[in-house]
C-alpha positions in Angstrom: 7.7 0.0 38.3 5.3 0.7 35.5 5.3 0.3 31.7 4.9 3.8 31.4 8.2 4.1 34.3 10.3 2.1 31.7 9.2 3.5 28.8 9.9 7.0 30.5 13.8 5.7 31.2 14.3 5.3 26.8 12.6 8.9 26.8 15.6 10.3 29.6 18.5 8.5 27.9 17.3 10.2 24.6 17.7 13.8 26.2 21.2 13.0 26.6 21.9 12.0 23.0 20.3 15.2 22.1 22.5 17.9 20.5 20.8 20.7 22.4 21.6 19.3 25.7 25.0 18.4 25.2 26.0 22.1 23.6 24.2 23.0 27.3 27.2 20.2 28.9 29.7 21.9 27.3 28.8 25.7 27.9 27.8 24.9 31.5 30.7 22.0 32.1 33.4 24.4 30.2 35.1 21.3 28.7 33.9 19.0 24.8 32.0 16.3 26.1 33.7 13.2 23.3 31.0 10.7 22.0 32.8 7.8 24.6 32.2 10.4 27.2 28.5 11.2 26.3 28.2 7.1 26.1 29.1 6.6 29.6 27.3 9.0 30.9 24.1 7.5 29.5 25.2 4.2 30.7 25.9 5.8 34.0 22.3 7.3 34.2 20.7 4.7 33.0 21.7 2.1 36.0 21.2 4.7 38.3 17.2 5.1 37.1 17.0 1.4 36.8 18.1 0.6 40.5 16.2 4.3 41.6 13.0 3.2 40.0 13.1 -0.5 39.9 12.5 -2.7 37.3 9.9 -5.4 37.1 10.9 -8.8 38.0 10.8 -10.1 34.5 13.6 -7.6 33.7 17.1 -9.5 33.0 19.9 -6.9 33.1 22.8 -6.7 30.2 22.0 -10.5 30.2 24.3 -10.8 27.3 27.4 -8.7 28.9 26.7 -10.2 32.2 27.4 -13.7 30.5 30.3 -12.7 29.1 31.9 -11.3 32.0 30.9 -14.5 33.9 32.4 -16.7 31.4 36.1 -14.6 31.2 36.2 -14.7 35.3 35.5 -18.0 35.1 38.3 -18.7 32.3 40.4 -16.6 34.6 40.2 -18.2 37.4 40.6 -22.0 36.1 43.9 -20.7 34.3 45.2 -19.2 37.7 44.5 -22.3 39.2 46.0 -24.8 36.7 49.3 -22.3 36.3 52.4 -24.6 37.2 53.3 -23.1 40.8 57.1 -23.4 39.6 56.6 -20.8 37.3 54.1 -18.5 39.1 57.5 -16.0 40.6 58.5 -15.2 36.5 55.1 -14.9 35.6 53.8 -12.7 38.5 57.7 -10.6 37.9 56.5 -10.4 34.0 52.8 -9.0 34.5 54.3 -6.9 37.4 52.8 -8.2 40.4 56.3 -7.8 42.6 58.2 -10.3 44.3 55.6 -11.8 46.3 53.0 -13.9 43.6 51.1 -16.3 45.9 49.7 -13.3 48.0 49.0 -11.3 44.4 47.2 -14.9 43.1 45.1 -15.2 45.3 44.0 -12.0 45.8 43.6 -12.3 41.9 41.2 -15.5 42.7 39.5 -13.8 45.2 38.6 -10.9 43.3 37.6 -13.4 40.0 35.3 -15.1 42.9 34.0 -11.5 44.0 33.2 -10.2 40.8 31.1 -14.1 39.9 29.3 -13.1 43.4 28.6 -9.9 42.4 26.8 -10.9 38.9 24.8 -13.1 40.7 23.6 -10.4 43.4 23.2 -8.2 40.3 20.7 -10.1 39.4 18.8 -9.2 42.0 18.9 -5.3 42.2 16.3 -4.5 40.3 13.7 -5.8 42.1 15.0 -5.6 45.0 16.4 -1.6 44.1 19.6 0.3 46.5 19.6 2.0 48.8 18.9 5.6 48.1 22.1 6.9 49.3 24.0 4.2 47.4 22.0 5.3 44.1 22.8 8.7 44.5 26.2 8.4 45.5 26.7 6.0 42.6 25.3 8.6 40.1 27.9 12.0 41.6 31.0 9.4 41.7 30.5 7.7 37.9 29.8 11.4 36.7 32.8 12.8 38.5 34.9 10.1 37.0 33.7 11.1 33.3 33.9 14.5 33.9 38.0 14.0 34.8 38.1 11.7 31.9 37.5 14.4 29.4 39.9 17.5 31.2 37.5 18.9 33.9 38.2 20.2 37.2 36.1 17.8 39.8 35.6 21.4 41.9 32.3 21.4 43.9 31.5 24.6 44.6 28.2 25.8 44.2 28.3 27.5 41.2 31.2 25.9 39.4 31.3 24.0 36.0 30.8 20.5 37.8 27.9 21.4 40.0 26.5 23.0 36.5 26.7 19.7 35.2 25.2 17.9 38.3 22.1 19.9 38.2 21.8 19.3 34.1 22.2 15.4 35.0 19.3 15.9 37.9 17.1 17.4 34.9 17.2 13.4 33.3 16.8 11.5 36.2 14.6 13.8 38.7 12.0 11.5 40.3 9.4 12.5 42.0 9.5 10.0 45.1 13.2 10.2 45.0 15.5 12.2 46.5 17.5 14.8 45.9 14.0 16.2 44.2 16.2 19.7 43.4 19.1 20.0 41.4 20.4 22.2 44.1 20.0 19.1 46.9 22.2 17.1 44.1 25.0 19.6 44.8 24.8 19.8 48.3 24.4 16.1 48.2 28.4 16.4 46.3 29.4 18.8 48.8 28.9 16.5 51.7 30.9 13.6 49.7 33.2 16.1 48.7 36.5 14.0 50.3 34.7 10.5 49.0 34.0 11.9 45.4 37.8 13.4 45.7 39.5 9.4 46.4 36.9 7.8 44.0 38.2 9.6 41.4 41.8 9.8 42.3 42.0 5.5 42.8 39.8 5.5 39.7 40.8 7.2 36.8 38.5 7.0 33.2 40.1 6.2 30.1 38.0 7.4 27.4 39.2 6.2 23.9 38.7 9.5 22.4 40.4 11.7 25.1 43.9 12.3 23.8 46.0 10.1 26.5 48.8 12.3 26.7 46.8 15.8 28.3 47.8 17.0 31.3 46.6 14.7 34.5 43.8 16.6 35.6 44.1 18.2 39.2 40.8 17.3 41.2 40.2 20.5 43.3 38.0 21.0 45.6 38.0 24.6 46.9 
C-alpha cells in the first residue's frame, strides 16, 4: 500500500461525515441515520479498506484500544480463575448463567483466551490482508447490523432501501483491483448471503446509544 493509498482512506472516511452524503443515506435508506450510526459505519468502512488495501508493515492498528481490550481479558480471566469454586453456583445463578457454572466458566475462559488470540493475529492482518470474500462479507454484514440498529428493514432486493445503501457504501470503498468493482456486484454479492446476512443480524443485534431502545424490534425481511 502507498502513501497516497492511505492518505486516500482519510479522504473516503471524510465522504461519509459529509452532510451531502448522509441526506443521500437517508433519502435512499428511508430511515435518520443517528451520529452513533454514521460513527460505526465509518469504523465499519474503515477496517474493511484497511484489510482490502493493506497497510504497510509499520502500521500498528487501534494500538491503544487493542491494549486495552488485552489488558480487561486478561483481568477477566485471572478473576475467573482465582473465584472461590464454592461460590461459583450463586455467582454463575446471579449473572444468569443457569444451573450449570463450570461448563459456562470455562467457556467464559475460553472465549477470554480466543479474544487474547485474536488481538495477537490482528496484528497481523494488515500486512498480511483477508481474504476477499471475508472483506466483503465483513463490509454487507457490519452494514446490515447498523442499518437494523437504526429501524431499517434488512430486505435485499434489488432496488430496495438496503441495496440503495449498499451501492452508496461501494461509492467509498470502490477499489480498482478489488472486487465487487460495481455497486450493482455489491448487491448481488448480498443476495447470494442473503440467509448468512439474515442470522448475522438476527444472533447480533446493534445497540446504538442514540436509537430510542424501546422501537419496535425490527423484522429482517428478505423478500
Amino acid at each position: 500500500m502507498t502513501t497516497t493509498d492511505a492518505d486516500a482512506i482519510d479522504e473516503r472516511l471524510e465522504q461519509l461525515r459529509n452532510k451531502e452524503f448522509v441526506k443521500r443515506l437517508e433519502k435512499e435508506g428511508k430511515h435518520c441515520w443517528t451520529k452513533e450510526a454514521q460513527k460505526r459505519l465509518i469504523e465499519v468502512v474503515e477496517s474493511y479498506l484497511r484489510w482490502a488495501l493493506k497497510l504497510p508493515k509499520t502500521y500498528s492498528p487501534c494500538s491503544t484500544e487493542r491494549e486495552k481490550v488485552e489488558r480487561r481479558a486478561k483481568n477477566l480471566r485471572d478473576a475467573l480463575l482465582a473465584y472461590p469454586e464454592r461460590d461459583l453456583a450463586c455467582l454463575a445463578f446471579t449473572v444468569g448463567y443457569g444451573e450449570d457454572p463450570q461448563v459456562d466458566f470455562t467457556t467464559l475462559l475460553a472465549n477470554t483466551s480466543r479474544i487474547l488470540n485474536g488481538l495477537k493475529c490482528l496484528e497481523k492482518l494488515p500486512r498480511q490482508g483477508l481474504p476477499r470474500k471475508v472483506n466483503v462479507k465483513f463490509l454487507v454484514f457490519e452494514v446490515a447490523r447498523v442499518y437494523d440498529a437504526i429501524g431499517g428493514n434488512v430486505t435485499i432486493s434489488r432496488h430496495g432501501p438496503f441495496a440503495r445503501v449498499l451501492m452508496l457504501v461501494h461509492e467509498v470503498v470502490r477499489i480498482k483491483q478489488h472486487p465487487p468493482k460495481t455497486p450493482g456486484a455489491l448487491v448481488r454479492f448480498a443476495e447470494d448471503h442473503r440467509a448468512e446476512v439474515q442470522k448475522y443480524v438476527l444472533d447480533r443485534p446493534l445497540s446504538l446509544a442514540d436509537v430510542p431502545k424501546n422501537r419496535p424490534k425490527n423484522s429482517v425481511d428478505f423478500g
